[in-house]
C-alpha positions in Angstrom: 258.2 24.8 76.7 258.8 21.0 76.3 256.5 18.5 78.1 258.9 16.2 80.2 258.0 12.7 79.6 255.8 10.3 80.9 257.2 8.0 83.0 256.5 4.7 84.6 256.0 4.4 88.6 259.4 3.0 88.8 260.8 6.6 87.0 261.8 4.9 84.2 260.5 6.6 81.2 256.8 5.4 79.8 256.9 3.3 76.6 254.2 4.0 74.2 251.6 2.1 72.3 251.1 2.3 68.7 247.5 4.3 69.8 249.7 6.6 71.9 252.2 7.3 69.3 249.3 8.1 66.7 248.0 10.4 69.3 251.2 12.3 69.5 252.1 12.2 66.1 248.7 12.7 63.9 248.1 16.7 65.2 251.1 17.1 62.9 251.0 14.6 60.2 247.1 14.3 60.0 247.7 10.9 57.4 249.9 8.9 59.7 248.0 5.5 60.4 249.0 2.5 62.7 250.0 0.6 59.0 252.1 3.3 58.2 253.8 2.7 62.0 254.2 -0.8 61.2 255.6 -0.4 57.7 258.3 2.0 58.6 259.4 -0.5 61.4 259.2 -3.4 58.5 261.7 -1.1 56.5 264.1 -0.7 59.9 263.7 3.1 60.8 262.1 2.3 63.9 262.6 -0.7 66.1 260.1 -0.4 69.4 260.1 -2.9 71.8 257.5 -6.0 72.6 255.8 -7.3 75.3 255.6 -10.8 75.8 252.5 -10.8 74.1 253.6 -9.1 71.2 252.3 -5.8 71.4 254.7 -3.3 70.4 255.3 -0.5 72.3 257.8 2.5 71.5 260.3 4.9 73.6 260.2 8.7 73.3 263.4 8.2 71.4 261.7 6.1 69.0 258.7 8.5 68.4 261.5 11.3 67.7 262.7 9.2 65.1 259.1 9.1 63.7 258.9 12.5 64.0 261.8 13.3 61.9 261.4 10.4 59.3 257.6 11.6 58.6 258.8 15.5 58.3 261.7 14.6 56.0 259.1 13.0 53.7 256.4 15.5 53.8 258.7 18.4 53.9 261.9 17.1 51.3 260.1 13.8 49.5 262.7 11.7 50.5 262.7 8.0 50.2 262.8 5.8 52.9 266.0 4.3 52.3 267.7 7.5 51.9 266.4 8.1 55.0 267.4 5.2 56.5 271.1 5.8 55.1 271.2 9.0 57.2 269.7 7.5 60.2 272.3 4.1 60.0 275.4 6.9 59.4 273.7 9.1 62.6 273.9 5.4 64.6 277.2 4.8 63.6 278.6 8.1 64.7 278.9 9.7 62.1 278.2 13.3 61.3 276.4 12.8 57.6 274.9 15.6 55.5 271.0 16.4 55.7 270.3 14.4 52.0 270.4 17.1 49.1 271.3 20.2 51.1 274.4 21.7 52.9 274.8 20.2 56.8 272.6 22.4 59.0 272.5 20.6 61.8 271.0 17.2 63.0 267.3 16.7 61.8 266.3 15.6 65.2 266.3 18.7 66.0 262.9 19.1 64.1 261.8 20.6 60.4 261.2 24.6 60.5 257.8 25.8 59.8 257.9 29.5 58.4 254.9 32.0 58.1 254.4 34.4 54.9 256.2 36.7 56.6 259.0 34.7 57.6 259.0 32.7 54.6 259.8 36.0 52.8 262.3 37.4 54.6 264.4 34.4 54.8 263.7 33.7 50.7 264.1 37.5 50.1 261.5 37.4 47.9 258.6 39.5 48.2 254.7 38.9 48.5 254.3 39.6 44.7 256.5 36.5 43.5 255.3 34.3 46.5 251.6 35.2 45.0 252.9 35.0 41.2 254.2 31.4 42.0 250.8 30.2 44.1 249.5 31.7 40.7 251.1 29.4 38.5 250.6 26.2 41.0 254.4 26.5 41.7 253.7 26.8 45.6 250.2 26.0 47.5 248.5 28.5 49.0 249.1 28.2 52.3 249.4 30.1 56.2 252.6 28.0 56.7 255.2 26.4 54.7 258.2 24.4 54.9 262.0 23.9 53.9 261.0 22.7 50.0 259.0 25.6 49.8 261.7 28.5 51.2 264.1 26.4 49.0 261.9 26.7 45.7 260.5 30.5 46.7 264.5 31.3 46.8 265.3 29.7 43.5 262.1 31.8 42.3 263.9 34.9 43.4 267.2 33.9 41.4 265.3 32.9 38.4 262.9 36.8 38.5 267.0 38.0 38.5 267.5 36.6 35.2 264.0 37.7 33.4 262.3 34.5 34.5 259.2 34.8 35.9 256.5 32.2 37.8 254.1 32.5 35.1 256.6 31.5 32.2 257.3 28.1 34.0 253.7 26.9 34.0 254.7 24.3 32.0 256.5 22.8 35.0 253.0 22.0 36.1 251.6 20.1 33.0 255.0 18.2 33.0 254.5 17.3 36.7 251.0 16.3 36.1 252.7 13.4 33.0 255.3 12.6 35.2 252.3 11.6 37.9 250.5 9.6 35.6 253.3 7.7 34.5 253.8 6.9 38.9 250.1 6.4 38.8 250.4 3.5 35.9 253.1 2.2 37.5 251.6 1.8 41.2 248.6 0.1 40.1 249.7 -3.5 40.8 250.6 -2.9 44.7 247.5 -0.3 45.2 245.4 -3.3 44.2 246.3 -5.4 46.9 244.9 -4.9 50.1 247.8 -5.9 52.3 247.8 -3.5 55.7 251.2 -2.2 54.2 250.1 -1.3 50.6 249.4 2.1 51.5 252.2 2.5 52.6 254.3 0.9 50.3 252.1 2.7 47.7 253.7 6.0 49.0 256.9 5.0 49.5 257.3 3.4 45.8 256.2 6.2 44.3 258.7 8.7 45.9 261.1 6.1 45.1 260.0 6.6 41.3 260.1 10.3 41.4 263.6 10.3 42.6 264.9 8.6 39.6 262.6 10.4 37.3 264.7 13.4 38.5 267.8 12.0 37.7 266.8 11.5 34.2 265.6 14.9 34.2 269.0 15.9 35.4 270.7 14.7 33.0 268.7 15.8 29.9 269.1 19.5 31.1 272.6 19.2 31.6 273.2 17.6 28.3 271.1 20.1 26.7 273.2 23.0 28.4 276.5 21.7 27.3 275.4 21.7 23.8 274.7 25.5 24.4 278.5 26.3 25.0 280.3 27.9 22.9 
């Protein structure tokens, strides 16, 4: 059952500080640090309030908003301004597509966390290739997972129907490990300062870079597969 919200003693509802929002928010995202906070309101996905002294302080609307920024990072590795694309089309009214799937519904609504079990059943995979892929470092071992992992678990499950099989995409490891160093190399200058935001920034650049290494990637496979047609 939902906890209503605090609220002040003249009913209107309580505004937060930036210690308060940590409080709520780190139990589920155990890296989230007052920086962090303040860089995602310098990139406009969150705009609290201030008191006359300057102290910011944020609504229950605005710590929803951090709640589904943070989980469509951890959970799809998006960057912040696609993020902030969806969240400016949700503001205008519009009715946008989650970024990279089909529309399944607003992602205030909150990220789904899935057992083994459940994770299974709704990959139709069974606990053989789920073990097959923590195996070849495909998937973590874990108690729960989330929507990247169903989505990767089901595409596991298509790929066993062709004769592919978690072990023979190892490679996809040692190619991901490269791919790291070369984000790595490139994040060196800004991990070197020690601004309040770097860390932040750090993160954020370096999904940024990822994104576009998988465009590149995109487009080397599909060239390659058009030169396989007959």
């Amino acid at each position: 059952m939902a906890r209503p919200a605090t609220r002040a003693a003249d009913g209107a509802p309580a505004l937060l500080s930036i210690g308060q929002v940590l409080a709520r928010l780190t139990p589920e995202f155990p890296d989230l640090s007052s920086s962090k906070l303040r860089f995602l309101e310098e990139r406009g996905l969150v705009s609290p309030a201030r008191t006359p002294s300057g102290y910011r302080k944020f609504s229950s609307t605005d710590v929803e908003r951090l709640r589904a920024v943070l989980a469509m990072q951890r959970d799809h590795y998006l960057p912040l301004k696609v993020i902030k694309k969806y969240f400016a089309d949700l503001d205008a009214g519009l009715d946008p597509a989650f970024p990279g799937t089909a529309p399944t519904g607003s992602i205030l609504a909150g990220t789904r966390r899935y057992r083994r079990d459940e994770l299974l059943r709704e990959a139709g995979a069974d606990a053989e290739l789920l073990q097959d892929a923590v195996s070849a470092s495909l998937l973590p071992a874990s108690d729960a997972y989330g929507d990247e992992a169903l989505t990767v678990l089901r595409a596991l499950a298509e790929l066993r129907r062709s004769g592919i099989e978690p072990r023979h995409l190892r490679g996809f490891r040692a190619a991901a490990e490269r791919e790291i160093g070369l984000i790595e190399t490139a994040l060196v200058p800004i991990a070197r300062r020690n601004d309040v935001s770097s860390k932040a920034r750090t993160a954020e650049l370096a999904r940024e870079i990822a994104a576009q290494l998988d465009v590149v990637r995109g487009s080397i496979i599909r060239s390659s597969i058009a030169r396989l047609r007959p």
